[in-house]
N, C-alpha and C positions, 0 to 999 in steps of 0.2 A: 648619400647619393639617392637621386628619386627612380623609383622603381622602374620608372622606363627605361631610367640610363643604365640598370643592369640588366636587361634584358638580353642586349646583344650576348653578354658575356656566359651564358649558361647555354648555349649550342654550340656544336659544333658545324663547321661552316665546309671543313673536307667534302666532297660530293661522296653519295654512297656507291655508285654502281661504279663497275670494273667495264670499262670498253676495250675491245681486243684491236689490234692496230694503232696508226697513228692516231688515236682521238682523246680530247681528253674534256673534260667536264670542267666549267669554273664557276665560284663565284664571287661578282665583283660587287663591294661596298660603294660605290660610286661609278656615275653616269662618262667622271672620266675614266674609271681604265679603258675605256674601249676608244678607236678614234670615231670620230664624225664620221669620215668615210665609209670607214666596213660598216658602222650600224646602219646608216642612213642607205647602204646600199642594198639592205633588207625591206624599206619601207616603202613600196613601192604606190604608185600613183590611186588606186584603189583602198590603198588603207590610212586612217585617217593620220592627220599631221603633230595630234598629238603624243605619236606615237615616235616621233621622230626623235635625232639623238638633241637637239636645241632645245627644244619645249621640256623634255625630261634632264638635260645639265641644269638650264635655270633652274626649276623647280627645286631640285638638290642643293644647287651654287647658289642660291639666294638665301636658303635657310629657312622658305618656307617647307617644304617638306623633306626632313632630315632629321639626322638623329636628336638633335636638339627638341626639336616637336613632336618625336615621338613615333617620327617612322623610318625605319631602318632597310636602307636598301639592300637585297641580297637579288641583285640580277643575274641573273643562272645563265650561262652559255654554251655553247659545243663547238669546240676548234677541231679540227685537222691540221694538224701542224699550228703552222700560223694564220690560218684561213681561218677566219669566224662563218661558220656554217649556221647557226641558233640561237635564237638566246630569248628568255622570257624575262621581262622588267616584273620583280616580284620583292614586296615588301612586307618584314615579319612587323605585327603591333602590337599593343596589348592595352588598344582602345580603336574606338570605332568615329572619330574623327577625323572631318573632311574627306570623308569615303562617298555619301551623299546615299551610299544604299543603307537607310537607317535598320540595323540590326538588335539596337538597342532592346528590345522588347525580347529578342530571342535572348541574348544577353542577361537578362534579370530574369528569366524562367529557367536559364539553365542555373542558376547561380541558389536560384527557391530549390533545388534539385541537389544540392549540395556540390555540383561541376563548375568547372570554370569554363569561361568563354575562350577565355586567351591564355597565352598568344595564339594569334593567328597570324598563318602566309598568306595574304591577300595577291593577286594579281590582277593592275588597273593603272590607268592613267590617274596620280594623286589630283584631287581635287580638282576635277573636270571631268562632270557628268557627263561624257558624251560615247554613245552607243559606239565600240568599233575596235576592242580591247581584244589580244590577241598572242600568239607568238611569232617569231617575224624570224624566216628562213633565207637563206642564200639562193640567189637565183641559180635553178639546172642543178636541185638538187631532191633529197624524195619527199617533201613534207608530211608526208604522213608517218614516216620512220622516224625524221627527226623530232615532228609531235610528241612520238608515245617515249621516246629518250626523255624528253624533258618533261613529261606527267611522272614518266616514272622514279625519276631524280627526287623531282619536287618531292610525290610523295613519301619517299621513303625518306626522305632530308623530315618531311615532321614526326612521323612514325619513331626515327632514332630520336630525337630532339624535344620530346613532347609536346611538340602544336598541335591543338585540339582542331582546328581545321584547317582545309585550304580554299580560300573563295576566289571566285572568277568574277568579276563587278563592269557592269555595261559592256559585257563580252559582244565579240561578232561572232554574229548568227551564226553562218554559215564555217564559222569555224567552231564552234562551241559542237555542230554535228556533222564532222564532219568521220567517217569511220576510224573510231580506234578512238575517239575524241570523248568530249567530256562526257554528252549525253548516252557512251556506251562505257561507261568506267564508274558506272554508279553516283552521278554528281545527278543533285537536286536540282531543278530548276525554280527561279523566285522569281515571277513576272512582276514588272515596276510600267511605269508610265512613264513618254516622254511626249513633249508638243513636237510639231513637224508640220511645215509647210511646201507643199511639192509645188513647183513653177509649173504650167502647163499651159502659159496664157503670152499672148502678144503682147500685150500693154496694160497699162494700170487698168484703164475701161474695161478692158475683158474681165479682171479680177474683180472688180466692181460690180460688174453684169451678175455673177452669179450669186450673192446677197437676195432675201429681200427687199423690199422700197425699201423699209426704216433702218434696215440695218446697212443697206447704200449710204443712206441718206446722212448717217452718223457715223461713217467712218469719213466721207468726205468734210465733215467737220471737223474732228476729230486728225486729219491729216494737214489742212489748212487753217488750222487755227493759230498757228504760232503765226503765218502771215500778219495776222492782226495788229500781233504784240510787237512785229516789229522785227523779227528774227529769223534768221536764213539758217538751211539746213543744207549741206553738205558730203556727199560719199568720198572720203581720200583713201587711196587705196597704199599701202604701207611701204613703200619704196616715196611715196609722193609727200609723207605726213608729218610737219613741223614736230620737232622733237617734245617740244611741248606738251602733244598729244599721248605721248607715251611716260612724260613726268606729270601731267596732268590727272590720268585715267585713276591713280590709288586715290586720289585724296578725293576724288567725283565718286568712286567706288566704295570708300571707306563711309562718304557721309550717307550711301543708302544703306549702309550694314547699320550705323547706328540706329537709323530710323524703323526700319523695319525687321531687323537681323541680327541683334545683338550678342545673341550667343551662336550663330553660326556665320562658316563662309569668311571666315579668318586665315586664308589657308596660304595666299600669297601675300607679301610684303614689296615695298617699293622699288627692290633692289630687282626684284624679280623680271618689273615690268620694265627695270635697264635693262638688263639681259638680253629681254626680250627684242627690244628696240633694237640694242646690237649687234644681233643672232635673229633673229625670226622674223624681222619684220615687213622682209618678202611676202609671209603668209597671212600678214596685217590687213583689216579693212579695218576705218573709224568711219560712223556716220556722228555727225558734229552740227550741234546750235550754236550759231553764233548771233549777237546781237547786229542789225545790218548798220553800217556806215561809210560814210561816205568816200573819208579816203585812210589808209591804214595809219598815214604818218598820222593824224589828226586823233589817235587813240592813245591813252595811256596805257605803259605796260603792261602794267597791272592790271590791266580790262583788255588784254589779247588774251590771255585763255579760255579756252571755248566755254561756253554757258553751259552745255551738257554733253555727252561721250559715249555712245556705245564701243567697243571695241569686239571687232568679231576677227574670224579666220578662214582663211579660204585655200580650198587647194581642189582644182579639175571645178568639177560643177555642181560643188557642195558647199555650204559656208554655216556657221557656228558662229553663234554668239554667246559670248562668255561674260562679260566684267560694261556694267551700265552705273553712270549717274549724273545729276545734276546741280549745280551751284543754286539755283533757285526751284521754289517746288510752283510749277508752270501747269496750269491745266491743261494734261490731251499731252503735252512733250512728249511722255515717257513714249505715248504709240507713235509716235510720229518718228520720233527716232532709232527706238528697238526694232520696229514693227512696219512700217507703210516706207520709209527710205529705204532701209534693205530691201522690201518686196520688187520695191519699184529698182533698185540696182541689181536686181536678180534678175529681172526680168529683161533687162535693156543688156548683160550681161549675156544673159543663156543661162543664168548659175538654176538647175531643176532642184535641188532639196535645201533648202535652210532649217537647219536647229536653232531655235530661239534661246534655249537655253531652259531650265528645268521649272517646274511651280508655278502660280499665277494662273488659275484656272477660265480666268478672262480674255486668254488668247484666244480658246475655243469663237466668241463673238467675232475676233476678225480673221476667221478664216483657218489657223491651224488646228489639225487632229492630232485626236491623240493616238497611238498608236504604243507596241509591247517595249518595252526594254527587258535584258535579262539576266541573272545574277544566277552562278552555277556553281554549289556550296558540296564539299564532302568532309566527313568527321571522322576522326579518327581515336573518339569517344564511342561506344556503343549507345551509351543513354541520350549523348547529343543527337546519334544517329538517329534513335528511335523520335525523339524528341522532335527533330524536325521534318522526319520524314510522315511523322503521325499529324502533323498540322498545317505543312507544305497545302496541300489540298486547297484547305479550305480559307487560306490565305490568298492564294492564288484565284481563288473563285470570289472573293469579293473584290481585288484587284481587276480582272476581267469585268463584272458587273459597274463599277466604279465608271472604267471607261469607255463602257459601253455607253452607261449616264450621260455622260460628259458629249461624245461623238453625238449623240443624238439631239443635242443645244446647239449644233452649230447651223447659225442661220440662214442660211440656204433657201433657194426655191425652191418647192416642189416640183414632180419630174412634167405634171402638165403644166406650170408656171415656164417651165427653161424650154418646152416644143413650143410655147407660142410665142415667145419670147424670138428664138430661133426664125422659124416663120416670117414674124416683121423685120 
């Protein structure tokens, strides 16, 4: 048997702490013990949708993230009675795949150090880097009590169990400090980078206006060039989107892993993106290439599936995009589809913040900044402690420099460029 598969079996899974009254601590091996309702009635419109109990069953019920790959659900909860009051989605590993916060580096220094890294209880949405990771409470109840329950559960569950740590991965902010919370319980912080594009504009032109000329003058190519070739682009929002789009998305997604991605970004499977179809696809947006013609009947089958696919998600006035690719490699598509349709459906929308999704330092040219992500790590190593609380620092300080770098390529007028500009 491969050592992942016995990982589960060497913890103990009993919760540690004694609660006095009706409450009791659990934890569940899967996304089903709990129903849809009670979790979902935690997840409230402000936090993000990956958080939800749909996006987290696929993930599990597909087999992409499960014990078979190597990550073991141990979702923590706190009932009163029958009431679900808590519950942290938290997962033991004892590798650092399709986490996206690459640790690896810490990982082989502690290991030169004669320590092991793993296992570790991570807490994160598997395989989707999106800022917004969290514990999720019952409404009209004291969240900050029930917080320091579930820190405190958690870490005395590694402390008995020997997990060398606990991580917190694309946490929210403003619950990562929130009193009693990570940043007061001794957790490290590890700043990362994410792109991010904020809507604050009427129409495409306004967005346009604030570029320089060339850098105007190259996105509007760059947005109308598939005109050329003959090809219409499309926003379908996921209540409205031929099923195709969602049996389509792995195999448009899978050919840009092989091209550019080969050993990462493996993390969901085909089955997944049923799931999703099934269950999510309320929160669905696809922006879609298709070759233009004239009347449907006149196509073959086999040339109805879209030529290219981003698939994003949406929920209030935020939208995410995750999983991109294309059937042919088209010059200018990938922006035109990732990148200027979304903007331009944000825009006609209301939707104020789009996440593009993580890498690709060439967003910065059209428009998105970079801005912090943050990853909030405690050991329960003393040498790990020291280890990375001694070089925390200075990681984090070429991290901030990096995208400081980066914010300052974005090409923009300068501020007497946009007053005269203004003016006329």
């Amino acid at each position: 048997m491969s050592k992942r598969m016995i990982l589960i079996t060497v913890v103990e899974l009993n919760p540690v702490l004694n609660l006095e009254g009706p409450y009791t601590l659990k934890y569940a091996q899967a996304m089903t013990e709990f129903s849809k309702a009670d979790w979902n009635s935690m997840v409230t419109e402000e936090i993000i949708p990956f958080l939800e109990w749909e996006w987290l069953s696929a993930l599990e019920e597909s087999g992409s993230t499960a014990p078979i790959t190597g990550w073991y659900p141990l979702h923590l909860s706190l009932w009163k009675k029958d009431k679900l009051l808590a519950a942290a989605p938290l997962y033991l590993k004892n590798h650092s795949e399709g986490e996206f916060v690459w640790d690896y580096f810490w990982a082989k220094a502690s290991a030169s150090m004669g320590r092991p890294w793993y296992p570790k209880l991570i807490g994160t949405v598997p395989a989707t880097p999106a800022e917004g990771y969290r514990f999720l409470f019952a409404p009209d109840e004291d969240p900050a009590a029930l917080n320091r329950i579930l820190l405190d559960t958690a870490e005395a569950f590694c402390r008995k169990s020997g997990v060398r740590g606990l991580h917190f991965l694309f946490a929210d902010a403003a619950w990562a400090a929130w009193s009693g919370s990570l940043t007061e319980r001794s957790y490290d912080g590890w700043k990362h980078s994410r792109f991010v594009w904020d809507n604050t504009f009427s129409d495409f032109q306004e967005y346009l206006s604030r570029f320089n000329k060339n850098q105007r003058k190259n996105i509007r190519k760059e947005y109308h060039r598939h005109e050329e070739q003959g090809i219409e682009l499309t926003i379908i929002e996921g209540d409205d989107a031929d099923r195709r789009c969602f049996d389509h998305i792995f195999d448009l997604y899978s050919r840009t892993n092989d091209k550019f991605l080969p050993w990462d970004a493996r993390w969901v499977n085909k089955f997944f993106f049923s799931l999703i179809e099934q269950h999510f696809r309320h929160r669905t947006v696809f922006s879609q290439a298709r070759r233009k013609v004239l009347s449907e009947k006149d196509v073959p089958e086999e040339n109805k599936n879209p030529l290219a696919l981003a698939m994003m998600f949406r929920k209030g006035n935020r939208i995410w995009g995750r999983y991109w690719g294309a059937c042919e490699d088209i010059r200018d598509l990938h922006f035109a589809v990732c990148y200027y349709a979304p903007m331009d459906y944000c825009i006609r929308e209301k939707i104020l913040y789009f996440d593009p999704g993580i890498g690709s330092p060439h967003k910065i040219r059209r428009g998105f900044r970079v801005d912090f992500d943050h990853s909030y790590h405690k050991f329960f190593d003393p040498v790990l402690e020291m280890l990375f609380k001694t070089n925390i620092g200075m990681v984090n300080w070429h991290e901030e420099n990096a995208i400081a770098e980066l914010n300052r390529e974005l090409p923009y007028k300068n501020t007497m460029q946009e007053v005269f500009h203004n003016i006329l």
